[in-house]
Backbone as CSV, one residue per row, in Angstrom:
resi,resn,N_x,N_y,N_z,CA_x,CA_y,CA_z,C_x,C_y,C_z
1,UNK,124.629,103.336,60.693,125.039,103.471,62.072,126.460,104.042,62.108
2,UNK,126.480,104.774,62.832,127.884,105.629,63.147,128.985,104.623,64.196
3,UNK,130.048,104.594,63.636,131.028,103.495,64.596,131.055,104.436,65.746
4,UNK,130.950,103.309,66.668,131.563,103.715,67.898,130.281,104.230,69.072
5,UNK,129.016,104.172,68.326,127.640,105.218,68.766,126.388,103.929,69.180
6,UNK,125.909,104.134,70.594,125.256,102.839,70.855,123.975,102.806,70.486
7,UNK,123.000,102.229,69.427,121.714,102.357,69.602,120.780,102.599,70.426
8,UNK,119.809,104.190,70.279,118.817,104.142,71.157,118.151,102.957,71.392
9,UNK,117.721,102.621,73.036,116.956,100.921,72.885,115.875,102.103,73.975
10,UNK,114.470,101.799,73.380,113.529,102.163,74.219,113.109,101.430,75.401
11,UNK,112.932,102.400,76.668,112.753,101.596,77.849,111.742,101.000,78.025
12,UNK,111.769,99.540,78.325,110.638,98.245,78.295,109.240,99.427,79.322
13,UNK,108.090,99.231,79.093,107.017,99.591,79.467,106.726,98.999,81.087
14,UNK,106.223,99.741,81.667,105.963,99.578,83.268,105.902,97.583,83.421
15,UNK,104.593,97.107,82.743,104.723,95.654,82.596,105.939,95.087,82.072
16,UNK,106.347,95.538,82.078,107.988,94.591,81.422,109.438,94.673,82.233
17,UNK,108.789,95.566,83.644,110.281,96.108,83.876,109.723,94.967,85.697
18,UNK,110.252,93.862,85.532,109.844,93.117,86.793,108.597,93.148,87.481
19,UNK,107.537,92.735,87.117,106.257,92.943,87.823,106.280,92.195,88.205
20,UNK,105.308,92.557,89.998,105.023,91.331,91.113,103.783,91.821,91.693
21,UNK,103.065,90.848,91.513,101.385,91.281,91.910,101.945,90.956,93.522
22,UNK,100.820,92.253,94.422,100.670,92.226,95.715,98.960,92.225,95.641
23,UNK,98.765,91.151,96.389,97.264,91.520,97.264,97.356,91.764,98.427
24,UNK,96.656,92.759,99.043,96.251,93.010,100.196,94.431,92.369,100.715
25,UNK,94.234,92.204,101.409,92.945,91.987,101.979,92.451,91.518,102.991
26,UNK,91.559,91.652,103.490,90.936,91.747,105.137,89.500,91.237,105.113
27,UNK,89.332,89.616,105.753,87.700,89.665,105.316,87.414,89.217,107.208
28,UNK,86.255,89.574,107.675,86.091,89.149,108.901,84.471,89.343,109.771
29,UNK,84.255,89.027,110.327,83.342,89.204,110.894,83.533,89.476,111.881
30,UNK,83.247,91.023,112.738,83.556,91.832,113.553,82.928,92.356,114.638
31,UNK,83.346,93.173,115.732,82.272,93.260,116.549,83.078,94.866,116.385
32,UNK,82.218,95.629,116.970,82.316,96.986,117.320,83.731,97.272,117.742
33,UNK,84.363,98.547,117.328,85.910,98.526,117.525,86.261,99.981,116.967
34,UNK,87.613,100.395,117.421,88.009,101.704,117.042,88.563,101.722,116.072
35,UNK,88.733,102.971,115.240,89.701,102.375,113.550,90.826,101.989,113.852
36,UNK,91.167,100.990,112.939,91.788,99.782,113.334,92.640,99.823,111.651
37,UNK,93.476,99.684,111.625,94.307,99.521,110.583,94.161,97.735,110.092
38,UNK,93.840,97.545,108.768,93.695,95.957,108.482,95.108,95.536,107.989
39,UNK,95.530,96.093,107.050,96.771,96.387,106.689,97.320,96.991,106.267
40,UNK,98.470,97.044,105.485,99.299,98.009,104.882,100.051,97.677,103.663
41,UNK,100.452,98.591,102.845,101.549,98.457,101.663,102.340,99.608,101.111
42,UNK,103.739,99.465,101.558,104.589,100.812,101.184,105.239,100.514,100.067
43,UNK,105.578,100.900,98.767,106.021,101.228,97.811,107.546,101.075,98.654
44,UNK,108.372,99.915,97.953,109.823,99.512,98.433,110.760,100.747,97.571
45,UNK,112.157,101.000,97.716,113.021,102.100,97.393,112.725,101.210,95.864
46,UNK,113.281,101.964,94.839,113.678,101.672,94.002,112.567,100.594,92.605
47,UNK,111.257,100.907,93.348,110.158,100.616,92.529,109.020,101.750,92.340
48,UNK,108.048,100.691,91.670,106.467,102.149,91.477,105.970,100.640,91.607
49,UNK,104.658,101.184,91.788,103.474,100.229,91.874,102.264,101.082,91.347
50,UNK,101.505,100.298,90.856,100.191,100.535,90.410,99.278,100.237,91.270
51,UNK,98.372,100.709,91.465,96.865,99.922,92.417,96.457,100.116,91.134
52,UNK,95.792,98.789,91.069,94.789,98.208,90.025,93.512,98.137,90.492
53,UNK,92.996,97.942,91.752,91.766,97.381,91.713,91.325,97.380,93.307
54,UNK,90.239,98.383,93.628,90.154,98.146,95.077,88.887,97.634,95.323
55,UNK,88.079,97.201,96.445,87.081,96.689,96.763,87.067,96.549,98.326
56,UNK,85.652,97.497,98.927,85.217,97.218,99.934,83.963,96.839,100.312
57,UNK,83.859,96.296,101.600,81.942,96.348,101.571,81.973,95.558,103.177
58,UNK,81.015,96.037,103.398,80.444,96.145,104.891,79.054,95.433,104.623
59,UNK,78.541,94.560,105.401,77.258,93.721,105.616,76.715,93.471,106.729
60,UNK,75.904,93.716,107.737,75.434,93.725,109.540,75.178,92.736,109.534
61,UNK,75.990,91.977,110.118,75.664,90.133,110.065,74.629,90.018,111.741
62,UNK,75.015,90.877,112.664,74.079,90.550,113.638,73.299,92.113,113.996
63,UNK,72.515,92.199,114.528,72.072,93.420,114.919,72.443,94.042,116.669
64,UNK,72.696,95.158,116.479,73.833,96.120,117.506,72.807,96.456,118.442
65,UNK,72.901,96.558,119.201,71.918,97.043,120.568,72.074,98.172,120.522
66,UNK,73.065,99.307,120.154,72.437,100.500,119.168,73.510,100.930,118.285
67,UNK,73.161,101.173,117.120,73.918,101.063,116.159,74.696,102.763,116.129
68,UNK,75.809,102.408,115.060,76.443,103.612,115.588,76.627,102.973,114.195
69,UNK,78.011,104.403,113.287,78.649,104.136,112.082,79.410,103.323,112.225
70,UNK,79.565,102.211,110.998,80.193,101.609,110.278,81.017,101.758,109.117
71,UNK,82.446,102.243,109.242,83.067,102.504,107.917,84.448,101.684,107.528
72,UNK,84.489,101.700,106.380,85.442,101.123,105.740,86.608,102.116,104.902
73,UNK,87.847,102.219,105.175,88.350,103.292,104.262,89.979,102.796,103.523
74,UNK,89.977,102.888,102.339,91.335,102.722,101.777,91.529,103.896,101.770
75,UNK,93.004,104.545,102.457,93.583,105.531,102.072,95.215,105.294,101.510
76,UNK,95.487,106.465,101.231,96.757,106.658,100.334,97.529,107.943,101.066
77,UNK,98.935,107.537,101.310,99.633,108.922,101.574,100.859,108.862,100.600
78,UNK,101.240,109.867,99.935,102.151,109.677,99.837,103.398,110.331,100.229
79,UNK,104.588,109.987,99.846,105.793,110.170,100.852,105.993,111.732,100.820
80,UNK,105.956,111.647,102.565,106.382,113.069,102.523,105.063,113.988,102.850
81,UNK,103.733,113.310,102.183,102.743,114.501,102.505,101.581,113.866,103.038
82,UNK,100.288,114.084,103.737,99.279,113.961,104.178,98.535,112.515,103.328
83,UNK,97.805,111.854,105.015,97.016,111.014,104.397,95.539,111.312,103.405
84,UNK,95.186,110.728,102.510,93.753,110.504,101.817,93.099,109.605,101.967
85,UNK,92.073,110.018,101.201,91.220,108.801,101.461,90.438,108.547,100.193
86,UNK,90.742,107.151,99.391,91.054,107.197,98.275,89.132,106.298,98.436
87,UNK,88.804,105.550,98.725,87.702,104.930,99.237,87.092,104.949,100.177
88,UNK,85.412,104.765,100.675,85.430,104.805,101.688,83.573,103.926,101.819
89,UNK,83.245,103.656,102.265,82.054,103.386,102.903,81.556,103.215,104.013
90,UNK,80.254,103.481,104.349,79.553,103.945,105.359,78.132,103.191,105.799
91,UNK,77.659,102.406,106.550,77.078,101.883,107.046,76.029,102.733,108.203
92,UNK,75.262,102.901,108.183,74.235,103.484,109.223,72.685,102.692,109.989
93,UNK,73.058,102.093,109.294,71.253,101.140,109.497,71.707,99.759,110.586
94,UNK,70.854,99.223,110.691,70.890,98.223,112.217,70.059,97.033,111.514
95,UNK,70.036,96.551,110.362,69.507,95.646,109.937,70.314,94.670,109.351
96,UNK,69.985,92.886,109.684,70.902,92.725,109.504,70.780,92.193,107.937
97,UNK,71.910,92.462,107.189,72.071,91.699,105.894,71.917,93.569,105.025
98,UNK,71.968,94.186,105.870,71.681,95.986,105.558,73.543,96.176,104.953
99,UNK,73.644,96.635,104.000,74.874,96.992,103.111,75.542,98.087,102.311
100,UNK,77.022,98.006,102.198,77.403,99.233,101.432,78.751,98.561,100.629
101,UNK,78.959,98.784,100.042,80.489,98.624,99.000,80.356,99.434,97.812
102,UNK,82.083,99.650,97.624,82.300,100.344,96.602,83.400,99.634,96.387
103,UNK,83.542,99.296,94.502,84.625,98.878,94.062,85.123,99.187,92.914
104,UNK,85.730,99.556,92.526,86.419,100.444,91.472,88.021,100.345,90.945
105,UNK,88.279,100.684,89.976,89.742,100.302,88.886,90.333,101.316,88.981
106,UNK,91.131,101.418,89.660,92.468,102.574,89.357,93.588,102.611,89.026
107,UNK,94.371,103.795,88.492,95.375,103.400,87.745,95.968,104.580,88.508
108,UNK,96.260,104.462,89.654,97.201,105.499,90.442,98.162,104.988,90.379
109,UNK,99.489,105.767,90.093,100.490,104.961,90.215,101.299,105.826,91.951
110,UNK,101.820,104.981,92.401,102.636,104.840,93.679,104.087,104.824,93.013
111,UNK,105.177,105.557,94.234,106.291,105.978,94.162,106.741,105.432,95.177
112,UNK,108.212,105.378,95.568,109.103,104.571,96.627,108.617,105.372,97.360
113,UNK,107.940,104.972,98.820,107.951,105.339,100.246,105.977,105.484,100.401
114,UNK,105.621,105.683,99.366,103.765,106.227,99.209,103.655,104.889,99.988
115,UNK,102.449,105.011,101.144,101.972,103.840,101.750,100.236,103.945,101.170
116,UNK,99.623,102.775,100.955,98.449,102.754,101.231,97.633,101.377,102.641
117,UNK,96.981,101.985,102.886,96.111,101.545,104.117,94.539,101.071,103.866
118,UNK,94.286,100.109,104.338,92.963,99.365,104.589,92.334,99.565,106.131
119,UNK,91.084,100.187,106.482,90.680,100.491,107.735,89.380,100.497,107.366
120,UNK,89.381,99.856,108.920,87.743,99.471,109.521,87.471,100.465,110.940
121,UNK,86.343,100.553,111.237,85.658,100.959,112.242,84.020,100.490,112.478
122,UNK,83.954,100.466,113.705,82.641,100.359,113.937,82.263,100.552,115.364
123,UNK,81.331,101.618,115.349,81.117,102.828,116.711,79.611,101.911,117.254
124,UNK,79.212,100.906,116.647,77.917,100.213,117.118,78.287,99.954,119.022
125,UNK,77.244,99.405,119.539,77.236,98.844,121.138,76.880,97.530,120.647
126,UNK,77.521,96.563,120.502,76.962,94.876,120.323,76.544,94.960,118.780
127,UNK,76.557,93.568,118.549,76.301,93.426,116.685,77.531,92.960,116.206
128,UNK,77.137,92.521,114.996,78.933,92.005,114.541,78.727,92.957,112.904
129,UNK,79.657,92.930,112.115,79.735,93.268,110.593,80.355,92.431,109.923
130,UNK,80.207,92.292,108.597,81.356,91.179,107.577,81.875,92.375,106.882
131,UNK,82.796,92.291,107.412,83.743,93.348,106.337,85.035,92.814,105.272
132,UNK,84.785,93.319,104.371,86.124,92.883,103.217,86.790,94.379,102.776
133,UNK,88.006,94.277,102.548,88.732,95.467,102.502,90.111,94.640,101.599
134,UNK,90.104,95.098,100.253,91.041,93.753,99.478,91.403,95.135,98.366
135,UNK,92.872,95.373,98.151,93.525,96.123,97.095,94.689,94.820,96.065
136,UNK,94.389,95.145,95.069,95.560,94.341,93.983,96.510,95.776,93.248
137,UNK,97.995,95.199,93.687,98.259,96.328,93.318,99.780,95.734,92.528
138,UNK,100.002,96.058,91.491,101.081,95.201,90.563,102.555,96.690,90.559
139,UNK,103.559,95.966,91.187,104.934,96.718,91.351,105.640,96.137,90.181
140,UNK,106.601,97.441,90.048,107.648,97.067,89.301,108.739,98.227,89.470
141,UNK,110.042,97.338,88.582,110.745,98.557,88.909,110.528,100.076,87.829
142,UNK,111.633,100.863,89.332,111.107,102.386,88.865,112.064,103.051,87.421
């Protein structure tokens, strides 16, 4: 070692640099409604976050006097540019216990200001839905 010269120290790995699990999630039994934001999660200054793990699903718990779409959507914007739509499902049938979900592992990583969003809709006339709309998403610093 050279006097006076500080050892390279390699920077601790995403898990090591303060991680704090966030869940998001939305479970309910619903009646017909306009998209509706369930919740939200913005990436704070001075972190990243991972989404680990999303999961939705829609179930016709009563039957609609006429059914219209049913959707479920996680989207993602991030800072600065246009929303996506990172998930989504779709419901069409009028039966009840009639279903859709999608759930899946991602390893997107999020930047200070990227928001992601949980949203429901349902264009039915009468009827209810069970909807779940649930993201795990583990921050740390950036």
């Amino acid at each position: 070692m050279v006097r006076g010269v500080q050892p390279v120290v390699a920077r601790p790995a995403w898990h090591d640099r303060n991680p704090f699990v966030i869940m998001r999630g939305f479970s309910s039994v619903t009646g017909p409604h306009s998209m509706t934001d369930r919740w939200t999660y913005t990436v704070p200054a001075g972190k990243k976050a991972y989404i680990e793990f999303l999961c939705i699903k829609s179930i016709r718990a009563t039957a609609a006097g006429t059914a219209g779409t049913v959707v479920i959507q996680i989207t993602y914007t991030p800072s600065g540019a246009s929303e996506q739509v990172l998930a989504a499902t779709g419901l069409y049938t009028n039966t009840v216990g009639d279903k859709d979900e999608v759930t899946c592992g991602h390893a997107l990583t999020m930047l200070a200001g990227d928001l992601l969003k949980g949203l429901t809709y349902d264009g039915s006339t009468g009827g209810t839905v069970n909807y779940l709309v649930v993201a795990k998403i583990t921050e740390f610093d950036a």
